[in-house]
C-alpha positions as CSV (number, residue, x, y, z in Angstrom):
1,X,23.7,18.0,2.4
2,X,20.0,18.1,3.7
3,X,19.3,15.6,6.6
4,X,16.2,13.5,7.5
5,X,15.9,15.5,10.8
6,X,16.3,18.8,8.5
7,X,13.9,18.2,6.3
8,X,11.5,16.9,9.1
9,X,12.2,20.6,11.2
10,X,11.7,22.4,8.2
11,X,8.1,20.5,7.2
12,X,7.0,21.1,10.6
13,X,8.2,24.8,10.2
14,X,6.2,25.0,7.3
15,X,2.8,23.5,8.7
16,X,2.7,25.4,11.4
17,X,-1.0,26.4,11.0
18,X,-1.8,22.7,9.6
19,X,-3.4,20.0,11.7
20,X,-1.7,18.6,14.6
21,X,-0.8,15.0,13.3
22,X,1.5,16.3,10.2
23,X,3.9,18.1,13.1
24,X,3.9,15.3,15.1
25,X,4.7,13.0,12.3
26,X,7.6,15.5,11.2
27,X,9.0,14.8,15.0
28,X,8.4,11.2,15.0
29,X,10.4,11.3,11.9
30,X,13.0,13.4,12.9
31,X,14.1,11.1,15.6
32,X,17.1,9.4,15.9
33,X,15.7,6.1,16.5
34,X,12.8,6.2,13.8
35,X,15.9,6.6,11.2
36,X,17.8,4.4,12.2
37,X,15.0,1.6,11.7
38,X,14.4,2.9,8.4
39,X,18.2,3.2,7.7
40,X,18.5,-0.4,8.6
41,X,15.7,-1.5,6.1
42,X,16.2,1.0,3.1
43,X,20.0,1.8,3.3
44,X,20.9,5.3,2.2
45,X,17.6,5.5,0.2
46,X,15.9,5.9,3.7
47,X,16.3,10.2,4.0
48,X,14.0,9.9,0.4
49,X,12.1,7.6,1.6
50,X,10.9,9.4,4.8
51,X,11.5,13.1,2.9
52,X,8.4,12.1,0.6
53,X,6.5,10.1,3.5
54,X,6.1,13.9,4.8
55,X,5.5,15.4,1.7
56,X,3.3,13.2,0.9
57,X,1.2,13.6,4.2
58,X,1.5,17.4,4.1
59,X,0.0,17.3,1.3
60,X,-3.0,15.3,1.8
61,X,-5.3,17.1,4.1
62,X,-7.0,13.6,4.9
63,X,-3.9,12.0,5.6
64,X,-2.7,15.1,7.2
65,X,-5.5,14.4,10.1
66,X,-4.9,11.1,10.3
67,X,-2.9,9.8,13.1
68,X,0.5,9.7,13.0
69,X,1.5,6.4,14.9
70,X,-0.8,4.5,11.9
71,X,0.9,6.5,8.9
72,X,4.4,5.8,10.1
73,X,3.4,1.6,10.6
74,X,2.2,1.5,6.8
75,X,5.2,3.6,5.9
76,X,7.1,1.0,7.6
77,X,5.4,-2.1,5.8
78,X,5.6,0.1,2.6
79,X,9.7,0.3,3.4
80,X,10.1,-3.3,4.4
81,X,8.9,-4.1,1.0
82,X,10.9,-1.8,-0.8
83,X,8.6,-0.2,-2.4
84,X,8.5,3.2,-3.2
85,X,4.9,5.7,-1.6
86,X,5.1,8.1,-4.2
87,X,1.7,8.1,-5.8
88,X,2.6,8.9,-9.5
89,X,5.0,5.4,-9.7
90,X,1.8,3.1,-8.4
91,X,3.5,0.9,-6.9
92,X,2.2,1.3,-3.1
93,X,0.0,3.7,-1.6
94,X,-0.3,5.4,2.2
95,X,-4.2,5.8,2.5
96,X,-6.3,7.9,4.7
97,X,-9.9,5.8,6.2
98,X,-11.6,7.4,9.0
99,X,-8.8,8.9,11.0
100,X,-6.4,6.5,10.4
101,X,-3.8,5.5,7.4
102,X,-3.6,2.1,5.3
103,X,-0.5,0.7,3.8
104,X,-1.9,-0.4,-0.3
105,X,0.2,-2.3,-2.5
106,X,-0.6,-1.0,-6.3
107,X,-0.6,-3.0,-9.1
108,X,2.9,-2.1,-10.1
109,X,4.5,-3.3,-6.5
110,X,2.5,-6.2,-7.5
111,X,4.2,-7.0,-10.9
112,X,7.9,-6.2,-8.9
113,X,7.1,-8.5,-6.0
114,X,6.0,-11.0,-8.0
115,X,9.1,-10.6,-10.2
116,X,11.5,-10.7,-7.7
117,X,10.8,-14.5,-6.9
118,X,12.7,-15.1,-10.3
119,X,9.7,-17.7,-11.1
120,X,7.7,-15.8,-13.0
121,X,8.0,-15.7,-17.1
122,X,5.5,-13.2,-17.8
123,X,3.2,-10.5,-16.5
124,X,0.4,-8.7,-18.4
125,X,-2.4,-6.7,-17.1
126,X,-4.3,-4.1,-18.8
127,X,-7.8,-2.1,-19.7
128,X,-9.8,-3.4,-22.3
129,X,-11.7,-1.0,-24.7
130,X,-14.9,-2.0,-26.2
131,X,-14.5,-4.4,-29.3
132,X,-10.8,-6.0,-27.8
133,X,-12.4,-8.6,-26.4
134,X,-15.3,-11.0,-27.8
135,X,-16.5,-14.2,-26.7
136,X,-14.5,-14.6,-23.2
137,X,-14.9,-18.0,-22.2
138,X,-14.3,-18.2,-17.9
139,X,-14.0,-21.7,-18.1
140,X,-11.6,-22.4,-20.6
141,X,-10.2,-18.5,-20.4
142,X,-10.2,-18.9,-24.0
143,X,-11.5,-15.7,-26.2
144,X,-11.3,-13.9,-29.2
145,X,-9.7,-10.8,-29.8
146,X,-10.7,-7.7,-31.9
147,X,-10.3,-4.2,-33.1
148,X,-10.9,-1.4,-30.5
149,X,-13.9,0.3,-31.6
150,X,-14.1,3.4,-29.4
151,X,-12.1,5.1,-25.9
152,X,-14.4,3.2,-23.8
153,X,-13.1,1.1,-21.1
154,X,-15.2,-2.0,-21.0
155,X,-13.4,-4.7,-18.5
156,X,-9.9,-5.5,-17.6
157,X,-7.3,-8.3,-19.0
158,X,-4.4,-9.9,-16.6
159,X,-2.0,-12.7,-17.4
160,X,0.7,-14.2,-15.9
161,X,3.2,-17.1,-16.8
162,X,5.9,-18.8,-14.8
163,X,9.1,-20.3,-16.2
164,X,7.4,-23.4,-15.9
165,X,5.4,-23.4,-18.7
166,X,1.9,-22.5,-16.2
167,X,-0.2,-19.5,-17.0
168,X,-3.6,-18.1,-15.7
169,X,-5.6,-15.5,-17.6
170,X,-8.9,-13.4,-16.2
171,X,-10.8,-11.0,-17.8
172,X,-13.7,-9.0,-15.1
173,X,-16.3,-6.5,-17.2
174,X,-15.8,-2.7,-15.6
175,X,-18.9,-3.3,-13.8
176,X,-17.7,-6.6,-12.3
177,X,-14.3,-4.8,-11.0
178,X,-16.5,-2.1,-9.1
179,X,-19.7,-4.5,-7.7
180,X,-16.4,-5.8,-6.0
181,X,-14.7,-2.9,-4.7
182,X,-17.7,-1.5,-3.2
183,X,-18.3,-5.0,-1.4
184,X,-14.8,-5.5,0.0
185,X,-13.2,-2.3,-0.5
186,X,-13.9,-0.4,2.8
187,X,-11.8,3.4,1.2
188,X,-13.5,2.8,-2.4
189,X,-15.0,6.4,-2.2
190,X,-11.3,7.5,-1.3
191,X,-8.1,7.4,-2.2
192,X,-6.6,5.5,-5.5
193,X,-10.1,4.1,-6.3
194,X,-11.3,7.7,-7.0
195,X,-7.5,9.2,-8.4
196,X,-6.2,6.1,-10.1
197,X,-9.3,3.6,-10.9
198,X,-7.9,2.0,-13.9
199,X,-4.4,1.1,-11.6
200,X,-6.6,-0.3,-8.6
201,X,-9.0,-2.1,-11.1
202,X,-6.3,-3.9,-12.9
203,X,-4.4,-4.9,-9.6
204,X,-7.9,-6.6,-8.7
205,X,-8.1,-8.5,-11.4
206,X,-4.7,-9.7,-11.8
207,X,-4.7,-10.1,-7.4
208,X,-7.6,-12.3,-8.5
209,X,-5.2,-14.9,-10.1
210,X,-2.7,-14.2,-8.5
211,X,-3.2,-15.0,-4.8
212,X,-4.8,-18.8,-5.6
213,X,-2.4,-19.9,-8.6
214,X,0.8,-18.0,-8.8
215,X,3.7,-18.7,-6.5
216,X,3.7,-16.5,-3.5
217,X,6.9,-15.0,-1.7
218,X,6.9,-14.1,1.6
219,X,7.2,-10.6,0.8
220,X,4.4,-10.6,-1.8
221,X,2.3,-12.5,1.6
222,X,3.2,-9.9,3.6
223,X,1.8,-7.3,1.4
224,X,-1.3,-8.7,0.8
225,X,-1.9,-9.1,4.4
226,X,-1.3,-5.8,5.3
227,X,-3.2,-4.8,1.8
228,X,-5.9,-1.9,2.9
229,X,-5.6,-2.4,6.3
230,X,-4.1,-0.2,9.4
231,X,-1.9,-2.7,11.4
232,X,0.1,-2.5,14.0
233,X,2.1,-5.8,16.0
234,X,1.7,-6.4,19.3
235,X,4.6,-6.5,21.5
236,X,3.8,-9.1,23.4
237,X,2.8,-11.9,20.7
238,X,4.6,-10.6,17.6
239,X,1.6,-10.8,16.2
240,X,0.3,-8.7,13.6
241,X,-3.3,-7.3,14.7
242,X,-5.3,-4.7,12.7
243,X,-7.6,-2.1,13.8
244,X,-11.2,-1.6,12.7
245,X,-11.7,1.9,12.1
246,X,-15.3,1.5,11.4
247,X,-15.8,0.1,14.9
248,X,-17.3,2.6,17.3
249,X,-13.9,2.6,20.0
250,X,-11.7,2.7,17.2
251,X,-9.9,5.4,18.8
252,X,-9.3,3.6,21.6
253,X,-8.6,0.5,20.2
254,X,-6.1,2.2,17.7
255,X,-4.1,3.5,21.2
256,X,-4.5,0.1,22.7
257,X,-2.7,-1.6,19.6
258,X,-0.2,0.8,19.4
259,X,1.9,0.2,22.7
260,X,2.5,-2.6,20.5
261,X,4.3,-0.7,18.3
262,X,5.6,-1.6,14.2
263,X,8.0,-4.3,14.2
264,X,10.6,-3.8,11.4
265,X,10.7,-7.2,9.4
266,X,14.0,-7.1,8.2
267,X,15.9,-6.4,11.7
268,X,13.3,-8.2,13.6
269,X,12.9,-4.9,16.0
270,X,10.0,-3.2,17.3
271,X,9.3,0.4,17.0
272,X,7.9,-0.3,21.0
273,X,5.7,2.1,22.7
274,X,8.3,4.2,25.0
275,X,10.2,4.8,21.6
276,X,7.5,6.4,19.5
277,X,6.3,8.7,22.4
278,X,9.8,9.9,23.4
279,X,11.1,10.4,19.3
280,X,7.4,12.7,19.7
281,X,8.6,14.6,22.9
Protein backbone atom coordinates (compact mmCIF):
# COMPACT_ATOMS: atom_id res chain seq x y z
CA UNK A 1 0.00 0.00 0.00
CA UNK A 2 1.24 3.53 -1.10
CA UNK A 3 2.43 5.88 1.82
CA UNK A 4 2.21 9.60 2.44
CA UNK A 5 6.01 9.82 2.28
CA UNK A 6 5.76 7.65 -1.10
CA UNK A 7 3.56 9.52 -2.72
CA UNK A 8 5.30 12.79 -1.59
CA UNK A 9 9.01 11.24 -3.19
CA UNK A 10 7.35 10.31 -6.07
CA UNK A 11 5.56 14.00 -6.70
CA UNK A 12 8.77 15.55 -6.17
CA UNK A 13 10.33 12.90 -8.65
CA UNK A 14 7.93 13.99 -11.01
CA UNK A 15 8.35 17.92 -10.75
CA UNK A 16 11.69 17.88 -11.02
CA UNK A 17 11.92 20.67 -13.62
CA UNK A 18 8.81 22.48 -11.86
CA UNK A 19 9.24 25.48 -9.48
CA UNK A 20 10.99 25.19 -6.34
CA UNK A 21 8.09 25.47 -3.78
CA UNK A 22 6.02 22.21 -5.16
CA UNK A 23 9.45 20.05 -4.09
CA UNK A 24 9.73 21.59 -1.00
CA UNK A 25 6.10 21.12 -0.21
CA UNK A 26 6.44 17.30 -1.31
CA UNK A 27 9.33 17.17 1.59
CA UNK A 28 7.55 19.17 4.09
CA UNK A 29 4.82 16.61 3.51
CA UNK A 30 6.81 13.71 3.54
CA UNK A 31 7.98 14.25 7.02
CA UNK A 32 7.35 12.29 9.80
CA UNK A 33 6.19 15.04 11.97
CA UNK A 34 3.88 16.94 9.32
CA UNK A 35 1.84 13.42 9.30
CA UNK A 36 1.54 12.83 12.26
CA UNK A 37 -0.27 16.32 12.88
CA UNK A 38 -2.47 15.60 10.08
CA UNK A 39 -2.95 11.93 11.32
CA UNK A 40 -3.94 13.25 14.61
CA UNK A 41 -6.68 15.63 13.00
CA UNK A 42 -8.00 13.57 9.96
CA UNK A 43 -7.43 9.90 11.20
CA UNK A 44 -6.63 7.43 8.36
CA UNK A 45 -8.19 9.89 5.84
CA UNK A 46 -4.95 12.04 6.37
CA UNK A 47 -2.53 10.06 3.35
CA UNK A 48 -5.70 11.36 0.96
CA UNK A 49 -5.91 14.25 2.38
CA UNK A 50 -2.19 15.33 1.99
CA UNK A 51 -1.95 12.90 -1.49
CA UNK A 52 -4.43 15.56 -3.19
CA UNK A 53 -2.90 18.66 -1.22
CA UNK A 54 0.19 17.86 -3.72
CA UNK A 55 -1.76 17.06 -6.57
CA UNK A 56 -3.56 19.72 -6.20
CA UNK A 57 -0.49 22.25 -5.98
CA UNK A 58 1.34 20.40 -8.81
CA UNK A 59 -1.09 21.20 -10.68
CA UNK A 60 -1.64 24.74 -10.21
CA UNK A 61 1.26 26.63 -11.62
CA UNK A 62 0.18 29.70 -9.41
CA UNK A 63 -0.07 27.69 -6.37
CA UNK A 64 2.94 25.74 -7.50
CA UNK A 65 5.05 29.21 -6.87
CA UNK A 66 3.48 29.98 -3.98
CA UNK A 67 5.28 29.40 -0.82
CA UNK A 68 5.09 26.37 0.73
CA UNK A 69 5.02 27.15 4.58
CA UNK A 70 1.55 29.30 3.67
CA UNK A 71 -0.05 26.28 1.45
CA UNK A 72 0.59 23.78 4.17
CA UNK A 73 -1.11 26.42 7.13
CA UNK A 74 -4.46 26.68 4.93
CA UNK A 75 -4.15 22.96 4.27
CA UNK A 76 -4.06 22.61 7.89
CA UNK A 77 -7.20 25.01 8.69
CA UNK A 78 -8.77 23.29 5.66
CA UNK A 79 -7.99 19.63 7.71
CA UNK A 80 -8.99 20.95 11.17
CA UNK A 81 -12.38 21.59 9.62
CA UNK A 82 -12.73 18.48 7.96
CA UNK A 83 -13.26 19.61 4.96
CA UNK A 84 -12.20 18.14 1.91
CA UNK A 85 -9.59 20.73 -0.86
CA UNK A 86 -10.55 19.04 -3.78
CA UNK A 87 -11.88 21.66 -6.10
CA UNK A 88 -14.72 19.77 -8.01
CA UNK A 89 -16.65 18.98 -4.28
CA UNK A 90 -16.73 23.00 -3.44
CA UNK A 91 -16.53 22.62 -0.28
CA UNK A 92 -13.05 24.53 0.53
CA UNK A 93 -10.47 25.87 -1.59
CA UNK A 94 -6.40 26.32 -1.31
CA UNK A 95 -5.86 29.68 -3.19
CA UNK A 96 -2.91 31.30 -4.75
CA UNK A 97 -2.69 35.58 -4.08
CA UNK A 98 0.55 37.09 -4.80
CA UNK A 99 3.08 34.45 -3.77
CA UNK A 100 1.30 33.20 -1.16
CA UNK A 101 -1.86 30.56 -0.54
CA UNK A 102 -5.40 31.30 1.17
CA UNK A 103 -7.39 28.76 2.99
CA UNK A 104 -11.45 29.45 1.34
CA UNK A 105 -14.35 27.88 2.68
CA UNK A 106 -16.90 27.23 -0.43
CA UNK A 107 -20.37 27.36 -0.15
CA UNK A 108 -20.82 23.68 0.25
CA UNK A 109 -18.33 23.53 3.52
CA UNK A 110 -20.66 26.21 4.49
CA UNK A 111 -23.95 24.23 4.25
CA UNK A 112 -21.95 21.12 6.21
CA UNK A 113 -20.61 23.40 8.95
CA UNK A 114 -23.56 24.88 9.51
CA UNK A 115 -25.32 21.46 9.58
CA UNK A 116 -23.19 19.86 11.86
CA UNK A 117 -24.44 22.23 14.83
CA UNK A 118 -27.66 20.02 14.58
CA UNK A 119 -29.66 23.51 14.90
CA UNK A 120 -30.36 24.08 11.62
CA UNK A 121 -33.81 22.94 9.80
CA UNK A 122 -33.12 23.98 6.49
CA UNK A 123 -30.55 25.24 3.97
CA UNK A 124 -31.24 26.59 0.41
CA UNK A 125 -29.10 28.60 -1.79
CA UNK A 126 -29.24 28.95 -5.46
CA UNK A 127 -28.97 31.03 -8.95
CA UNK A 128 -31.87 32.81 -10.07
CA UNK A 129 -32.69 32.99 -13.89
CA UNK A 130 -34.47 35.84 -15.22
CA UNK A 131 -38.37 35.81 -14.62
CA UNK A 132 -37.92 33.42 -11.05
CA UNK A 133 -38.02 36.19 -9.06
CA UNK A 134 -40.43 39.41 -9.23
CA UNK A 135 -41.08 42.00 -6.83
CA UNK A 136 -38.28 41.16 -3.97
CA UNK A 137 -39.18 43.09 -1.17
CA UNK A 138 -35.55 43.63 1.25
CA UNK A 139 -37.54 44.65 3.98
CA UNK A 140 -40.08 42.19 4.43
CA UNK A 141 -37.87 39.46 2.24
CA UNK A 142 -41.22 38.88 0.83
CA UNK A 143 -41.44 38.24 -3.14
CA UNK A 144 -43.12 36.73 -5.87
CA UNK A 145 -42.06 33.90 -7.77
CA UNK A 146 -42.30 33.11 -11.54
CA UNK A 147 -41.53 31.14 -14.62
CA UNK A 148 -37.93 31.12 -15.83
CA UNK A 149 -37.94 32.90 -19.00
CA UNK A 150 -34.48 32.32 -20.45
CA UNK A 151 -30.61 30.65 -19.29
CA UNK A 152 -29.80 33.97 -17.88
CA UNK A 153 -28.55 34.19 -14.41
CA UNK A 154 -29.97 37.36 -12.95
CA UNK A 155 -29.21 37.32 -8.97
CA UNK A 156 -28.88 34.76 -6.35
CA UNK A 157 -31.47 33.21 -3.68
CA UNK A 158 -30.32 31.73 -0.02
CA UNK A 159 -32.47 30.57 2.86
CA UNK A 160 -31.94 29.11 5.95
CA UNK A 161 -34.23 27.85 8.87
CA UNK A 162 -33.40 26.50 12.25
CA UNK A 163 -35.38 23.92 14.30
CA UNK A 164 -36.69 26.67 15.95
CA UNK A 165 -39.08 27.90 13.74
CA UNK A 166 -36.47 31.20 12.65
CA UNK A 167 -35.59 31.69 9.09
CA UNK A 168 -33.67 34.47 7.02
CA UNK A 169 -33.98 34.88 3.28
CA UNK A 170 -31.68 37.23 0.81
CA UNK A 171 -31.89 37.65 -2.63
CA UNK A 172 -28.50 40.02 -4.26
CA UNK A 173 -28.98 40.90 -8.23
CA UNK A 174 -25.65 39.36 -10.27
CA UNK A 175 -24.47 42.77 -10.36
CA UNK A 176 -24.81 43.28 -6.60
CA UNK A 177 -22.80 39.86 -5.86
CA UNK A 178 -19.80 41.18 -8.06
CA UNK A 179 -19.81 45.33 -7.01
CA UNK A 180 -18.97 43.21 -3.75
CA UNK A 181 -16.42 40.89 -4.60
CA UNK A 182 -14.39 43.36 -6.39
CA UNK A 183 -14.66 45.62 -3.08
CA UNK A 184 -13.71 43.08 -0.46
CA UNK A 185 -12.51 40.18 -2.48
CA UNK A 186 -8.73 40.89 -2.70
CA UNK A 187 -8.15 37.19 -5.37
CA UNK A 188 -11.51 38.11 -7.40
CA UNK A 189 -9.50 38.01 -10.70
CA UNK A 190 -8.21 34.51 -9.49
CA UNK A 191 -9.09 31.52 -8.41
CA UNK A 192 -12.87 30.20 -7.76
CA UNK A 193 -14.25 33.72 -8.56
CA UNK A 194 -13.08 33.15 -12.21
CA UNK A 195 -13.49 28.87 -12.22
CA UNK A 196 -16.58 28.58 -10.09
CA UNK A 197 -18.47 32.15 -9.98
CA UNK A 198 -21.86 30.82 -9.45
CA UNK A 199 -20.38 28.60 -6.13
CA UNK A 200 -18.54 31.71 -4.71
CA UNK A 201 -21.63 34.06 -5.54
CA UNK A 202 -24.09 31.93 -3.81
CA UNK A 203 -21.72 31.44 -0.61
CA UNK A 204 -21.79 35.38 -0.55
CA UNK A 205 -25.05 35.68 -0.37
CA UNK A 206 -26.06 33.04 1.85
CA UNK A 207 -22.48 34.24 4.21
CA UNK A 208 -24.51 37.43 4.03
CA UNK A 209 -27.21 35.96 6.40
CA UNK A 210 -25.53 33.75 7.73
CA UNK A 211 -22.75 35.39 9.85
CA UNK A 212 -25.33 38.07 11.63
CA UNK A 213 -28.51 35.73 12.23
CA UNK A 214 -27.73 32.05 12.14
CA UNK A 215 -26.14 30.33 15.00
CA UNK A 216 -22.46 30.06 14.66
CA UNK A 217 -20.17 27.05 15.86
CA UNK A 218 -16.88 27.47 16.64
CA UNK A 219 -15.80 25.61 13.68
CA UNK A 220 -18.03 27.57 11.25
CA UNK A 221 -16.06 30.94 13.32
CA UNK A 222 -12.95 29.58 12.65
CA UNK A 223 -13.58 29.24 9.01
CA UNK A 224 -14.73 32.47 8.40
CA UNK A 225 -11.84 33.97 10.12
CA UNK A 226 -9.44 32.30 8.27
CA UNK A 227 -11.90 32.81 5.00
CA UNK A 228 -9.46 34.33 2.15
CA UNK A 229 -6.76 35.02 4.20
CA UNK A 230 -3.01 33.52 4.53
CA UNK A 231 -2.53 32.99 8.42
CA UNK A 232 -0.24 31.70 10.38
CA UNK A 233 -0.27 31.71 14.67
CA UNK A 234 2.30 33.03 16.53
CA UNK A 235 4.17 30.98 18.89
CA UNK A 236 4.49 33.09 21.39
CA UNK A 237 0.76 34.53 21.83
CA UNK A 238 -1.26 31.66 20.26
CA UNK A 239 -2.55 34.13 18.42
CA UNK A 240 -3.74 33.84 15.00
CA UNK A 241 -2.07 36.83 12.83
CA UNK A 242 -2.46 37.12 9.02
CA UNK A 243 -0.16 38.35 6.44
CA UNK A 244 -0.84 41.12 3.98
CA UNK A 245 0.44 40.05 0.80
CA UNK A 246 -0.30 43.28 -0.83
CA UNK A 247 1.97 45.06 1.64
CA UNK A 248 5.40 45.99 0.06
CA UNK A 249 7.67 43.58 2.84
CA UNK A 250 5.20 40.88 2.53
CA UNK A 251 8.01 38.59 1.96
CA UNK A 252 9.54 39.43 4.89
CA UNK A 253 6.69 39.74 6.97
CA UNK A 254 5.41 36.25 5.62
CA UNK A 255 9.07 34.71 7.15
CA UNK A 256 8.61 36.70 10.24
CA UNK A 257 5.03 35.15 10.97
CA UNK A 258 6.10 31.89 10.14
CA UNK A 259 8.65 30.97 13.08
CA UNK A 260 5.31 31.04 14.49
CA UNK A 261 4.34 28.25 12.88
CA UNK A 262 0.38 26.52 12.26
CA UNK A 263 -1.08 25.46 15.36
CA UNK A 264 -3.25 22.28 14.93
CA UNK A 265 -6.64 23.04 16.64
CA UNK A 266 -7.74 19.82 17.54
CA UNK A 267 -4.32 18.65 19.45
CA UNK A 268 -3.57 22.15 20.51
CA UNK A 269 0.13 21.66 18.92
CA UNK A 270 2.16 23.97 16.89
CA UNK A 271 3.76 23.06 13.64
CA UNK A 272 6.89 25.47 15.37
CA UNK A 273 9.51 26.88 13.29
CA UNK A 274 12.53 24.25 13.98
CA UNK A 275 9.95 21.52 12.82
CA UNK A 276 8.91 22.84 9.40
CA UNK A 277 12.62 23.64 8.47
CA UNK A 278 14.09 20.29 9.52
CA UNK A 279 10.77 18.04 7.85
CA UNK A 280 12.30 20.49 4.66
CA UNK A 281 16.09 19.39 5.19
Amino acid sequence: MATVNGIAKRNVAATTTASKAPSALGVMIGSQSVQQRFEKMLGKKSAGFLSSLLTLTNNNKLLATANPKTILAAAATAASLDLPINPSLGKAWIVPYKGSAQFQIGYKGVIELAMRTGKMKHIIMTPVYEGEIRDWNRFTEAYTPGEKASDNIVGYFARFETINGFSKTAYWTKEEVIAHAKRFSKAFNSGPWQSDFDAMACKTVLLSIMKTYAPMSIEMQEALESDGKAAVLNEETGEAEYIDVDAENATEQAQELTEGGKVDTVTGEIFTAEEIEASMK
